[in-house]
Biopython code that builds the backbone (N, CA, C, O; Angstrom):
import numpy as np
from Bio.PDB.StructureBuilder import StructureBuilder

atoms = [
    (1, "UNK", "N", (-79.227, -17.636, 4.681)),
    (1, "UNK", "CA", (-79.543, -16.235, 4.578)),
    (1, "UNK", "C", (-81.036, -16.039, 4.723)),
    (1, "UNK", "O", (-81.816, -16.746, 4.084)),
    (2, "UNK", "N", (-81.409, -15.186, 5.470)),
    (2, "UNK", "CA", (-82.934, -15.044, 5.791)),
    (2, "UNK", "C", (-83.412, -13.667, 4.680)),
    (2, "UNK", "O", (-83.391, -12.481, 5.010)),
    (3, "UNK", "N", (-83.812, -14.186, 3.369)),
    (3, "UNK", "CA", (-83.869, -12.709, 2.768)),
    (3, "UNK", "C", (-85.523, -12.310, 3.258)),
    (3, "UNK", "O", (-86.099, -11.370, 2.710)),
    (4, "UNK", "N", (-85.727, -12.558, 3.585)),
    (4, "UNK", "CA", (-87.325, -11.951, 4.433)),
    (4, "UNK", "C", (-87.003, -10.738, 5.140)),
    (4, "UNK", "O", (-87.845, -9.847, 5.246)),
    (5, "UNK", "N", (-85.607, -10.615, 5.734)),
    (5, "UNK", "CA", (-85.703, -9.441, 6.579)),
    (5, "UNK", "C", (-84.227, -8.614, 6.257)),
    (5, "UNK", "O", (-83.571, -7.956, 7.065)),
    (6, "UNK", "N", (-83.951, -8.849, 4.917)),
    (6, "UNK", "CA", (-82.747, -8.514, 3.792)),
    (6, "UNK", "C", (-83.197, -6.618, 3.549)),
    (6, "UNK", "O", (-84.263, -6.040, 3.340)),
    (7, "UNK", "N", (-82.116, -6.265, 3.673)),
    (7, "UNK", "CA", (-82.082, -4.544, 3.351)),
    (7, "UNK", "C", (-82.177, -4.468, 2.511)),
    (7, "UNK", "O", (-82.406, -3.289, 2.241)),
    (8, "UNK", "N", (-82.145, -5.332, 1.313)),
    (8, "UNK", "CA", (-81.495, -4.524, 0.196)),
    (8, "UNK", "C", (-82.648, -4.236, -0.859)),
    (8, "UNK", "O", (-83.648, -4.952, -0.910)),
    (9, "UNK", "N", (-82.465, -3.213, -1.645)),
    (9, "UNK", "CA", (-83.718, -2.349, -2.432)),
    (9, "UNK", "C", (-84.107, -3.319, -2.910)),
    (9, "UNK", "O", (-83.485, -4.343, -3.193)),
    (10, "UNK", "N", (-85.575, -2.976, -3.086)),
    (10, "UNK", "CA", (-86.854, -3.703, -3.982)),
    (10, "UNK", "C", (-86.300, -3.140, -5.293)),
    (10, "UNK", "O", (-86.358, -4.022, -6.150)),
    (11, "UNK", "N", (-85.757, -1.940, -5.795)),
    (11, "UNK", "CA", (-85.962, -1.770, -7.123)),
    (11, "UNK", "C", (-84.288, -1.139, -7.433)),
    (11, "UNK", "O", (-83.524, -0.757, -6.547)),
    (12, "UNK", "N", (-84.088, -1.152, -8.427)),
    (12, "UNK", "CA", (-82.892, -1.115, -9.232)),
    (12, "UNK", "C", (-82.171, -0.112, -8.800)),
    (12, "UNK", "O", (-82.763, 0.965, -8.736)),
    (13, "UNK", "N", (-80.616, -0.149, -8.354)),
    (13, "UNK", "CA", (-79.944, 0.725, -7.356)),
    (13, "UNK", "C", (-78.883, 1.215, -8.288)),
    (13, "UNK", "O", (-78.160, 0.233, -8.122)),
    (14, "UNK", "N", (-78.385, 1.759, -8.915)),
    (14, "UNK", "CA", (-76.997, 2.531, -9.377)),
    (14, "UNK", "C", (-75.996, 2.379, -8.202)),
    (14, "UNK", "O", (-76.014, 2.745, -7.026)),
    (15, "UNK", "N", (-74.628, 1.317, -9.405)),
    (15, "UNK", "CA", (-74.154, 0.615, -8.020)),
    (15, "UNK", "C", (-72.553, 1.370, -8.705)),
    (15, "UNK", "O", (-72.251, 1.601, -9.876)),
    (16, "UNK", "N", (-71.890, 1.564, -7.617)),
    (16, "UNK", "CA", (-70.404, 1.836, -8.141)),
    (16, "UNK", "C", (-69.574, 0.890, -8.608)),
    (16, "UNK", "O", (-69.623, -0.019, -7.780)),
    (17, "UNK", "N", (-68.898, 0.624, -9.404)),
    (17, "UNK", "CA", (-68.361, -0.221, -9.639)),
    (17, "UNK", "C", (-67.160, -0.405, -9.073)),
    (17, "UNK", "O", (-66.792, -1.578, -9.132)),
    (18, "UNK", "N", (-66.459, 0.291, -8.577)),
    (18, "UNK", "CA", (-65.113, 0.030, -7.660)),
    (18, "UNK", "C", (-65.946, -0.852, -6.240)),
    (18, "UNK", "O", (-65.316, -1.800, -5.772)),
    (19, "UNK", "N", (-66.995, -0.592, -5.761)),
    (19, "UNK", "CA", (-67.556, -0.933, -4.730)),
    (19, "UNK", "C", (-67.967, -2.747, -4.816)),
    (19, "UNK", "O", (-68.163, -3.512, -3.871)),
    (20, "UNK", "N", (-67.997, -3.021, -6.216)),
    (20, "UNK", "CA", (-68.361, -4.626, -6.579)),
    (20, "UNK", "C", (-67.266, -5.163, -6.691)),
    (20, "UNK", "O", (-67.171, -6.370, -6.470)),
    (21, "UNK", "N", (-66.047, -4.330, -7.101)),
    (21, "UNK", "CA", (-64.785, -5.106, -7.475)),
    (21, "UNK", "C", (-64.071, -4.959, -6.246)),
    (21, "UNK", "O", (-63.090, -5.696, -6.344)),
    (22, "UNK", "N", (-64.063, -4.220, -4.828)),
    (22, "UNK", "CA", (-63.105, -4.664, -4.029)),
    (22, "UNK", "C", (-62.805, -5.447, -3.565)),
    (22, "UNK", "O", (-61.611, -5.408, -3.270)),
    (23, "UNK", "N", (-63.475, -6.554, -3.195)),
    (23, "UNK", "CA", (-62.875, -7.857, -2.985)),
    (23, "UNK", "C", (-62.515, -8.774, -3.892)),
    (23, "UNK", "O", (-61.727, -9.664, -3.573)),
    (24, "UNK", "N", (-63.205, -8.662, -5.551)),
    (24, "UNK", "CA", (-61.844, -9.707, -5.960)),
    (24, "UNK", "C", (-61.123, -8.724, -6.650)),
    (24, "UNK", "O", (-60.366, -9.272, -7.452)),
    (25, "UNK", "N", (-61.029, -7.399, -6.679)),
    (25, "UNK", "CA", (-60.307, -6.515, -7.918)),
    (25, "UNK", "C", (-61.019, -6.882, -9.449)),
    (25, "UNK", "O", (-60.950, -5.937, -10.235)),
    (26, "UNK", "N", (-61.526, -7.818, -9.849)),
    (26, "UNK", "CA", (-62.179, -7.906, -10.990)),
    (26, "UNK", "C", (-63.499, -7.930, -11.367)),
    (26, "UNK", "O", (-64.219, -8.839, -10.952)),
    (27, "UNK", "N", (-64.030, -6.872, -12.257)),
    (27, "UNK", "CA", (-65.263, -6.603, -11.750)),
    (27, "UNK", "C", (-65.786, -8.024, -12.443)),
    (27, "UNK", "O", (-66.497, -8.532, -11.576)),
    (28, "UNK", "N", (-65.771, -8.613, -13.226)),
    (28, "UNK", "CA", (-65.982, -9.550, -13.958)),
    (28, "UNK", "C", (-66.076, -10.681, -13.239)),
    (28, "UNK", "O", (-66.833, -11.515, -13.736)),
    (29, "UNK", "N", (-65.592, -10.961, -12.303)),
    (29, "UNK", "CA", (-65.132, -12.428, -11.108)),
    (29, "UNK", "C", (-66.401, -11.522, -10.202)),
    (29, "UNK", "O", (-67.177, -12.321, -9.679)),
    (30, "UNK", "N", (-66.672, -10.429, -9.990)),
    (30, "UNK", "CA", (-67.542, -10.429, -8.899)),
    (30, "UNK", "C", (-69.026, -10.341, -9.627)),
    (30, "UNK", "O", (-70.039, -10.543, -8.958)),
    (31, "UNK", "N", (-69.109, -9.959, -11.345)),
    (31, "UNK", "CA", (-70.250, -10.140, -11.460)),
    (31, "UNK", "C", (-70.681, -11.733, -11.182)),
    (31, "UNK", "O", (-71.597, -12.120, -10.456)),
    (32, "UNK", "N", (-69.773, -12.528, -11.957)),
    (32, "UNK", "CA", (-69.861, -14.374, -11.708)),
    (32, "UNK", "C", (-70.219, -14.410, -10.299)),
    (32, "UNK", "O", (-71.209, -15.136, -10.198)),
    (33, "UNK", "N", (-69.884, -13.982, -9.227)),
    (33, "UNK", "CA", (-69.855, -14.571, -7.973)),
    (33, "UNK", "C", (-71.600, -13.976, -7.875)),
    (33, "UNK", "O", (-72.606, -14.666, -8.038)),
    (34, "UNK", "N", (-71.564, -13.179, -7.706)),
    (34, "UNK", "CA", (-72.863, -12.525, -7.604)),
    (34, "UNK", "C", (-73.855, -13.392, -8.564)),
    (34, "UNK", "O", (-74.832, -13.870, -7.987)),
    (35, "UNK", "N", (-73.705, -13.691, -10.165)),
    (35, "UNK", "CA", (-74.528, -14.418, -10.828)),
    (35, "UNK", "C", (-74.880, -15.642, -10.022)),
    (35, "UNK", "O", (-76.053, -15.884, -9.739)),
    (36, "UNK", "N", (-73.874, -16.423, -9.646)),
    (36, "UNK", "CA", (-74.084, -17.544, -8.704)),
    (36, "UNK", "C", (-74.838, -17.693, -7.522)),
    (36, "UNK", "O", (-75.797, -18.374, -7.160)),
    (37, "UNK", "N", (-74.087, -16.827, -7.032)),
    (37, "UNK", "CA", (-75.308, -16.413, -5.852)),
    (37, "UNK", "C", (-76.547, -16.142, -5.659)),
    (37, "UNK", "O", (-77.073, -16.346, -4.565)),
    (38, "UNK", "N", (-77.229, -15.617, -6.740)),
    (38, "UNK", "CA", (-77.956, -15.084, -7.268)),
    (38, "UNK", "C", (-79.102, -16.478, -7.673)),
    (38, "UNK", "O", (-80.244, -16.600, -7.228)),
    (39, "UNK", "N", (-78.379, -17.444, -8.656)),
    (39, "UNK", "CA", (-78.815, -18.611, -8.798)),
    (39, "UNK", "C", (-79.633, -19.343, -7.336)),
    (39, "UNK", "O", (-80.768, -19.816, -7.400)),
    (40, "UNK", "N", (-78.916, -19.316, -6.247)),
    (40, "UNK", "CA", (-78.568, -20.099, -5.237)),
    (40, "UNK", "C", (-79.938, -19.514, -4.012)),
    (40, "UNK", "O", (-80.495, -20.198, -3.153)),
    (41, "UNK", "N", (-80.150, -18.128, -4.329)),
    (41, "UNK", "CA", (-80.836, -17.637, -3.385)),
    (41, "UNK", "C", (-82.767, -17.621, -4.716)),
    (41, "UNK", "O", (-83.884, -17.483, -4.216)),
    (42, "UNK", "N", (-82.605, -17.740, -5.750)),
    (42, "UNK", "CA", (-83.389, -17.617, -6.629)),
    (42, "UNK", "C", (-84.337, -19.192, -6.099)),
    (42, "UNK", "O", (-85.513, -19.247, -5.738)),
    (43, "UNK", "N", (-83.170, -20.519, -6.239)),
    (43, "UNK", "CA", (-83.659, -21.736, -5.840)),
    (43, "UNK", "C", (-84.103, -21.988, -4.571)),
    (43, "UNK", "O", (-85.002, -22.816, -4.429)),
    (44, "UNK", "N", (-83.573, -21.346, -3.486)),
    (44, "UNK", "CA", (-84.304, -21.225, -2.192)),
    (44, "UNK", "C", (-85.428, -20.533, -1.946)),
    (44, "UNK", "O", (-86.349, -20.882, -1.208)),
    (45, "UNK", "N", (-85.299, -19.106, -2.855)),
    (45, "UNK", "CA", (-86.533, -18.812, -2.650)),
    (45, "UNK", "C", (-87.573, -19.750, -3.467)),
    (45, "UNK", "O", (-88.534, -19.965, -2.729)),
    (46, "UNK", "N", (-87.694, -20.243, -4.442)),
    (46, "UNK", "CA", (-88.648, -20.788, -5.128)),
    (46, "UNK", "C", (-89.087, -22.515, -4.326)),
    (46, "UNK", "O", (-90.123, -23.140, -4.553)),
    (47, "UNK", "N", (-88.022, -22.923, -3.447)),
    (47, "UNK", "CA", (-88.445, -24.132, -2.640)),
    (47, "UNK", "C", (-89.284, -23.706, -1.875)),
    (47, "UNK", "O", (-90.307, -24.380, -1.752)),
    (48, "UNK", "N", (-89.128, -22.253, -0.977)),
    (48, "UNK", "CA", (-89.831, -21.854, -0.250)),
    (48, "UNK", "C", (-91.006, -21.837, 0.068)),
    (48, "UNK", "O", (-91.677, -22.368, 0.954)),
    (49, "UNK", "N", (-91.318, -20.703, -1.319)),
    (49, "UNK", "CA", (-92.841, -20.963, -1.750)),
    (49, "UNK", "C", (-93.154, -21.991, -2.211)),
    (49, "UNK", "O", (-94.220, -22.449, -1.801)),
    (50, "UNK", "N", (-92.479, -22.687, -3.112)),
    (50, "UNK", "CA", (-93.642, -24.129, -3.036)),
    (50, "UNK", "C", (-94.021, -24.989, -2.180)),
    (50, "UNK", "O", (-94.994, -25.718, -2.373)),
    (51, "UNK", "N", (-93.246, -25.016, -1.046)),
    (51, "UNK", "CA", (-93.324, -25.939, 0.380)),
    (51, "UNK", "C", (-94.910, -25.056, 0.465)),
    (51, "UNK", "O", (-95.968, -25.588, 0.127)),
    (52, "UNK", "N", (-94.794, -23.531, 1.018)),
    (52, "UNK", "CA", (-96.100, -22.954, 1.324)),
    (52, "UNK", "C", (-97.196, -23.001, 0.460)),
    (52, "UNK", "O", (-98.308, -22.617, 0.823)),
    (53, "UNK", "N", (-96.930, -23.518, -0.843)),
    (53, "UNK", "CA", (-97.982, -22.510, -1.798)),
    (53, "UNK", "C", (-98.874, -24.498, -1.438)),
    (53, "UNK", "O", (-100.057, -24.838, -1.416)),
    (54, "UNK", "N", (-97.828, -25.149, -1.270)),
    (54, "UNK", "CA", (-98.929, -27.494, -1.661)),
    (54, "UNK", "C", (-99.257, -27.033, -0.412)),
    (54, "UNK", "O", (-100.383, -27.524, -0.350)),
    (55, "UNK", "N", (-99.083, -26.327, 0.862)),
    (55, "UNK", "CA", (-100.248, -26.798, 2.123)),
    (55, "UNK", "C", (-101.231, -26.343, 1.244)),
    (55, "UNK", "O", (-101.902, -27.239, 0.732)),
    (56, "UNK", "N", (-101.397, -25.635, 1.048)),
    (56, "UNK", "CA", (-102.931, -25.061, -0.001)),
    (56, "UNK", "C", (-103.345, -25.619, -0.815)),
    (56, "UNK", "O", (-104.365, -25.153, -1.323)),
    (57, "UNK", "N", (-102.893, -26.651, -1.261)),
    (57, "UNK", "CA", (-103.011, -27.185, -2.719)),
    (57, "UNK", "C", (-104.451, -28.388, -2.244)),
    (57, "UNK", "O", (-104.708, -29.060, -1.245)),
    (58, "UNK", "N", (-104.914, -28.229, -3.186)),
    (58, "UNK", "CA", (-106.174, -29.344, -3.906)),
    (58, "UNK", "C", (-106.345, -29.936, -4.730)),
    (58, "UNK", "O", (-106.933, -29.564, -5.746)),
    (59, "UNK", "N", (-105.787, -31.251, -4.493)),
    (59, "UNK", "CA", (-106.502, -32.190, -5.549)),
    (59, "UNK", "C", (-107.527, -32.655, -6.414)),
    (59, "UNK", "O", (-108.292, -33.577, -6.134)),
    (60, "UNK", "N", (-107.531, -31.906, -7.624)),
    (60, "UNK", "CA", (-109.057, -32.504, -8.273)),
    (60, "UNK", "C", (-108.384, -33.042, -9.480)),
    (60, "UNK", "O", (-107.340, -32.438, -9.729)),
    (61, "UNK", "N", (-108.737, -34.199, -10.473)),
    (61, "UNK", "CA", (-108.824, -34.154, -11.277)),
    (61, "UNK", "C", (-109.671, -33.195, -12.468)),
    (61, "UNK", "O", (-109.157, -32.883, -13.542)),
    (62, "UNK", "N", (-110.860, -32.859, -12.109)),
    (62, "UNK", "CA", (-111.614, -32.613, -12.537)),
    (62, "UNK", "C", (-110.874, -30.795, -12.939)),
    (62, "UNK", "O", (-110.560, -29.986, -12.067)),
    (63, "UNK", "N", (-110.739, -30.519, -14.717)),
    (63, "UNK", "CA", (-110.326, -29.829, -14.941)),
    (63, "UNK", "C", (-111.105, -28.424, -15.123)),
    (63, "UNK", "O", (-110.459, -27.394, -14.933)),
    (64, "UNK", "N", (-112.211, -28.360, -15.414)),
    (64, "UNK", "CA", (-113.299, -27.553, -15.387)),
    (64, "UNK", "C", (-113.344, -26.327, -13.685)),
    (64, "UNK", "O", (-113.679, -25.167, -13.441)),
    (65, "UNK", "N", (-112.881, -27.306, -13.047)),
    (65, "UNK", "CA", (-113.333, -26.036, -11.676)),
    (65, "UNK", "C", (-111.797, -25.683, -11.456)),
    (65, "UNK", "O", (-111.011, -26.614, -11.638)),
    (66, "UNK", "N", (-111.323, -24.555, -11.119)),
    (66, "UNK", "CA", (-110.222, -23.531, -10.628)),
    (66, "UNK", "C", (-110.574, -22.961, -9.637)),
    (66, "UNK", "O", (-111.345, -22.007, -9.737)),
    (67, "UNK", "N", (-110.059, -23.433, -8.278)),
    (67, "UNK", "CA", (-110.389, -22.435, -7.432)),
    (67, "UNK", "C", (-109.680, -21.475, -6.977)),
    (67, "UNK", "O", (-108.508, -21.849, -6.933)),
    (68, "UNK", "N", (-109.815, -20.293, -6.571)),
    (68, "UNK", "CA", (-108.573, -19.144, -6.406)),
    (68, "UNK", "C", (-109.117, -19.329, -4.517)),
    (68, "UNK", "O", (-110.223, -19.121, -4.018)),
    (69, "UNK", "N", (-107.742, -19.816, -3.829)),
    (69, "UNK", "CA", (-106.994, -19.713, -2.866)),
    (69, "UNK", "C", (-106.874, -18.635, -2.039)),
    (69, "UNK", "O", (-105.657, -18.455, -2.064)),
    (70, "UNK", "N", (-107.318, -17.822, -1.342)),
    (70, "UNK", "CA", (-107.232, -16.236, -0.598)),
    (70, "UNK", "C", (-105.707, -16.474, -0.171)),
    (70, "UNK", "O", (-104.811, -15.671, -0.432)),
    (71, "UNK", "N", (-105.473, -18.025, 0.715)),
    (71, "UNK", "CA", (-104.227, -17.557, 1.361)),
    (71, "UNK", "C", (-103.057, -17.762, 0.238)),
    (71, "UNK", "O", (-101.952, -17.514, 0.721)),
    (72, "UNK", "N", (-103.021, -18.096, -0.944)),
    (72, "UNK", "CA", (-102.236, -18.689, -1.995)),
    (72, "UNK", "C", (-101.954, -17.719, -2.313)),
    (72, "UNK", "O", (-100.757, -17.433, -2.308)),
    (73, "UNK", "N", (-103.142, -16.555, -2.829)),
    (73, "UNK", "CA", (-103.067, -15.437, -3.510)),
    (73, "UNK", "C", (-101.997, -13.990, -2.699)),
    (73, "UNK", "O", (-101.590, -12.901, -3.104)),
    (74, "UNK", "N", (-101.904, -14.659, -1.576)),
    (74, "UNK", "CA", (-101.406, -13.466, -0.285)),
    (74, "UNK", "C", (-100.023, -13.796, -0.155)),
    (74, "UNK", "O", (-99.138, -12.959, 0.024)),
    (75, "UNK", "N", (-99.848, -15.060, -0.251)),
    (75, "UNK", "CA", (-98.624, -15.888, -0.337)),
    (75, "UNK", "C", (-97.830, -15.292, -1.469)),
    (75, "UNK", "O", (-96.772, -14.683, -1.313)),
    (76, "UNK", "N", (-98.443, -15.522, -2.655)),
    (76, "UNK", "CA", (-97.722, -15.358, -3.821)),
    (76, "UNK", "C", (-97.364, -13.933, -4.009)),
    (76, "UNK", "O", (-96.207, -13.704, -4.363)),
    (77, "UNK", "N", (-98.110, -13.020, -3.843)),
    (77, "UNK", "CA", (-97.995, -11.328, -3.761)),
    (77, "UNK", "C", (-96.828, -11.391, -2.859)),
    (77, "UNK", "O", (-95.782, -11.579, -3.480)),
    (78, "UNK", "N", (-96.696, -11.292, -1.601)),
    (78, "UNK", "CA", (-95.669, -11.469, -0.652)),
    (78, "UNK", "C", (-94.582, -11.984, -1.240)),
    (78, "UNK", "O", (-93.658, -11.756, -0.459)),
    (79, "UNK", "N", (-94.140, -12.593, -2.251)),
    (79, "UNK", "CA", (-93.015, -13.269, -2.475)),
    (79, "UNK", "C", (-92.763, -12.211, -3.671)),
    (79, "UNK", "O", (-91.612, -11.966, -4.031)),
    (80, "UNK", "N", (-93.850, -11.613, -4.255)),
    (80, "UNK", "CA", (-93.687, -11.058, -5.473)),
    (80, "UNK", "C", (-92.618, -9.389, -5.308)),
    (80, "UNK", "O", (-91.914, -8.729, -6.072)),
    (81, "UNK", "N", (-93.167, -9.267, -3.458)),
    (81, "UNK", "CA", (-92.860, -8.233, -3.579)),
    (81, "UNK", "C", (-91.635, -8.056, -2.646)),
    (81, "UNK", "O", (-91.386, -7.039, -1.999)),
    (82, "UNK", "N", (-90.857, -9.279, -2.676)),
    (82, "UNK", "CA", (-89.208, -9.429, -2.375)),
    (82, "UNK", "C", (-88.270, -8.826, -3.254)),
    (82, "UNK", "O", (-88.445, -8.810, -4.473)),
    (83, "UNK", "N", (-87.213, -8.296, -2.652)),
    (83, "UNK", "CA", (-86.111, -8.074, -3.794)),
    (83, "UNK", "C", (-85.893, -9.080, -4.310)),
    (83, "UNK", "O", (-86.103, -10.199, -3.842)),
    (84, "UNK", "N", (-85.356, -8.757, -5.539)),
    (84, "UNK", "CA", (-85.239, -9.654, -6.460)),
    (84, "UNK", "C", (-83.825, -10.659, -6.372)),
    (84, "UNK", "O", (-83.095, -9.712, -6.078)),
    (85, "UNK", "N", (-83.014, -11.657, -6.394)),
    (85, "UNK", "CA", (-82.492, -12.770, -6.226)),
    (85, "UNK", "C", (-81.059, -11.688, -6.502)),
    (85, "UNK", "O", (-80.158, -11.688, -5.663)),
    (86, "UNK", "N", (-80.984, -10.895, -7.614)),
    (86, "UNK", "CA", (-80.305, -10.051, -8.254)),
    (86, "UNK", "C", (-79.356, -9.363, -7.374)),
    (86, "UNK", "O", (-78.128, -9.439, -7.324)),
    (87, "UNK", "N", (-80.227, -8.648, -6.665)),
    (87, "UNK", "CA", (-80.409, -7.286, -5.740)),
    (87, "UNK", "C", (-80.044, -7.978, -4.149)),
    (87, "UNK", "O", (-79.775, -7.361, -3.118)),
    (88, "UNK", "N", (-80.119, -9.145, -4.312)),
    (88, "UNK", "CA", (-79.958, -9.088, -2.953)),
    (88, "UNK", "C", (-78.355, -10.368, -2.731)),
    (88, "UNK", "O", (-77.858, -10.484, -1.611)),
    (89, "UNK", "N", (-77.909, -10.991, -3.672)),
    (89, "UNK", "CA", (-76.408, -11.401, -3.883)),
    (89, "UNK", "C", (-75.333, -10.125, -4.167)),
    (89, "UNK", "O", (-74.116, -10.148, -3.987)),
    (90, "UNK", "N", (-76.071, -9.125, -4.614)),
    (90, "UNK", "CA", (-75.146, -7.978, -4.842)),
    (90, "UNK", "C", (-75.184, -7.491, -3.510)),
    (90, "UNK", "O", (-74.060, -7.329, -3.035)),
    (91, "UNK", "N", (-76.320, -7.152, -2.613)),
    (91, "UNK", "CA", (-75.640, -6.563, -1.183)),
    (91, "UNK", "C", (-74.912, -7.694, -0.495)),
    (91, "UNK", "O", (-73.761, -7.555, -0.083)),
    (92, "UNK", "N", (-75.517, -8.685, -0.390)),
    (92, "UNK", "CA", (-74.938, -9.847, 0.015)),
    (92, "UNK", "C", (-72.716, -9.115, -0.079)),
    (92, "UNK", "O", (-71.987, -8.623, 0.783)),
    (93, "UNK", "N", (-72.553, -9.372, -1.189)),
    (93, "UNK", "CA", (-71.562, -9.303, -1.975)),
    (93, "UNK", "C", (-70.305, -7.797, -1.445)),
    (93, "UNK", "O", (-69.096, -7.778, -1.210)),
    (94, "UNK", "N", (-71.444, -6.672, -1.447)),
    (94, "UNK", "CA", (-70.963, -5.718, -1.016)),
    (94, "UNK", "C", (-70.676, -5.596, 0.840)),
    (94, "UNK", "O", (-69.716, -5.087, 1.420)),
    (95, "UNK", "N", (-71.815, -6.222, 1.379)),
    (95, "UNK", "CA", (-71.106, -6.360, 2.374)),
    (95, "UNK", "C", (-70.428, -7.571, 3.179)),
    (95, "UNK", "O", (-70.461, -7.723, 4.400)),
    (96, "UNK", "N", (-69.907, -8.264, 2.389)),
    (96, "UNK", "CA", (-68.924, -8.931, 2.499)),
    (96, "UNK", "C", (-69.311, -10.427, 3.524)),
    (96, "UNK", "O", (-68.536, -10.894, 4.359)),
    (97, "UNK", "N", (-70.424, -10.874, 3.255)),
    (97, "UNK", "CA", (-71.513, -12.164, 3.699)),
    (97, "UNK", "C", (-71.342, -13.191, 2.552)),
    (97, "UNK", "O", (-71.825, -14.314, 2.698)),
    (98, "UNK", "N", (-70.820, -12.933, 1.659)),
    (98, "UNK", "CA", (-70.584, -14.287, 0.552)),
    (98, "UNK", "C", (-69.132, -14.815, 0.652)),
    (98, "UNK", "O", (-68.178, -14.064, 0.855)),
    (99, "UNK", "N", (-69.011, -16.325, 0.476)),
    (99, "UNK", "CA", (-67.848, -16.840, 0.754)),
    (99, "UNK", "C", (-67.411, -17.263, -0.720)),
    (99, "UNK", "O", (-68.273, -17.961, -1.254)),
    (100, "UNK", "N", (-66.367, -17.035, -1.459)),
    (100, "UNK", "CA", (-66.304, -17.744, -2.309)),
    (100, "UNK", "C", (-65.030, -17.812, -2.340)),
    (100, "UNK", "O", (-64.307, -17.200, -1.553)),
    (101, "UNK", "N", (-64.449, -18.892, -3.652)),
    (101, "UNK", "CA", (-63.298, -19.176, -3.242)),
    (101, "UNK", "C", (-63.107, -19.391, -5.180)),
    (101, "UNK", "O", (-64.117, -19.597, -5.852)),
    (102, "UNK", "N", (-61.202, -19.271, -6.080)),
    (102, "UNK", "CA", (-61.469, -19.607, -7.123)),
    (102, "UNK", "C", (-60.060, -20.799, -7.075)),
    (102, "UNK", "O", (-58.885, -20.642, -6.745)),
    (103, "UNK", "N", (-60.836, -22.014, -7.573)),
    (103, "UNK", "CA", (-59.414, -22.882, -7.264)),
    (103, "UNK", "C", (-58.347, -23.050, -8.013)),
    (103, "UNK", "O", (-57.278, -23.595, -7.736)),
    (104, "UNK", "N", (-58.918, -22.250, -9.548)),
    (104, "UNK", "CA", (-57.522, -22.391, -10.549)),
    (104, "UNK", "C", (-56.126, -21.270, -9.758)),
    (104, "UNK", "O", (-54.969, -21.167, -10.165)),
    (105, "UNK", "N", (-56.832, -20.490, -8.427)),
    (105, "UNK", "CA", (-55.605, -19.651, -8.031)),
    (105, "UNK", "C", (-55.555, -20.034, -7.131)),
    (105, "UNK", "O", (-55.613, -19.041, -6.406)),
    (106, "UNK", "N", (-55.429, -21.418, -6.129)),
    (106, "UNK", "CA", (-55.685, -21.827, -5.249)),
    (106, "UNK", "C", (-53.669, -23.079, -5.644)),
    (106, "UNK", "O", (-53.258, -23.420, -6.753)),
    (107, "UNK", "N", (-53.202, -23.281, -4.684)),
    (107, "UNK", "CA", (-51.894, -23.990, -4.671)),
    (107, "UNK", "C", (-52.219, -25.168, -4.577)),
    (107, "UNK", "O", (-53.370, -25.498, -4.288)),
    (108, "UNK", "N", (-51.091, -26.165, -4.844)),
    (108, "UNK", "CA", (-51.228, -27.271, -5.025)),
    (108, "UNK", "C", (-51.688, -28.345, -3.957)),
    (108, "UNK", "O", (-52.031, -29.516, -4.119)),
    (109, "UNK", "N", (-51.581, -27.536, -2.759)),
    (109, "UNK", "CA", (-52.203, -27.977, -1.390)),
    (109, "UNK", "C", (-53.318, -27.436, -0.476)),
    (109, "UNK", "O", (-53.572, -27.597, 0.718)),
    (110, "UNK", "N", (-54.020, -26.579, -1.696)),
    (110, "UNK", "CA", (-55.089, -26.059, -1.604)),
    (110, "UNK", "C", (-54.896, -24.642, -0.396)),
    (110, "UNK", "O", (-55.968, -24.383, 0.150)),
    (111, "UNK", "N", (-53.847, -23.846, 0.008)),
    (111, "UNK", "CA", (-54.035, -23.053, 0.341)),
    (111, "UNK", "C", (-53.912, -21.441, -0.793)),
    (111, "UNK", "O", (-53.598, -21.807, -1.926)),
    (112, "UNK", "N", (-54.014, -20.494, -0.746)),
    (112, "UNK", "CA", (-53.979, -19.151, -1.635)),
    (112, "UNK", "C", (-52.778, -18.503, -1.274)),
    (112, "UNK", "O", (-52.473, -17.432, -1.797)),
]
sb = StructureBuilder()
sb.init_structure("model")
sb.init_model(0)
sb.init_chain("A")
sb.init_seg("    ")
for serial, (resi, resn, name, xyz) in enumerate(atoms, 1):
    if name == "N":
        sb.init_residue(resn, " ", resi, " ")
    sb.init_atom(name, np.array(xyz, "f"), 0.0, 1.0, " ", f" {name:<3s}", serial, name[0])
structure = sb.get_structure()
């Protein structure tokens, strides 16, 4: 999922709730799916930036000097000002881009 160029709101949306539960009917199974998801896109984003944030990085032992980074600082704002991991498994979710599957309702030969 490329959330860099993800629709979904920066800030907190009033969501219907028949609209979260139509695909599993339970709103409860789709908050889980969404929590998960949520997890999943939270850890990608955070590999992300750290891959970008060590090209920048400097080695000193020396604890006394801190240097502030211009491109670190531009980096980190930019990430700050992504939807949130939350917000964007729930559109994910609503429009129907998440795969999930639950196997306790799944048959003994693994089809539904």
């Amino acid at each position: 999922m490329d959330y860099k160029k993800s629709k979904a709101p920066v800030d907190t949306v009033t969501r219907n709730i028949m609209d979260l539960c139509k695909e599993t009917g339970n709103i409860y199974e789709s908050v889980a799916i969404i929590s998960k998801r949520a997890n999943q896109i939270s850890v990608e984003i955070k590999q992300d930036l750290n891959k970008k944030l060590s090209e920048f990085a400097s080695y000193n032992d020396s604890l006394e000097e801190v240097f502030e980074n211009r491109e670190q600082i531009e980096i980190s704002r930019y990430y700050e000002k992504l939807p949130k991991p939350t917000l964007l498994a729930t559109e994910e979710l609503i429009n129907g881009n998440v795969y999930w599957r639950d196997p306790s309702k799944e048959g003994a030969n693994g089809e539904t």
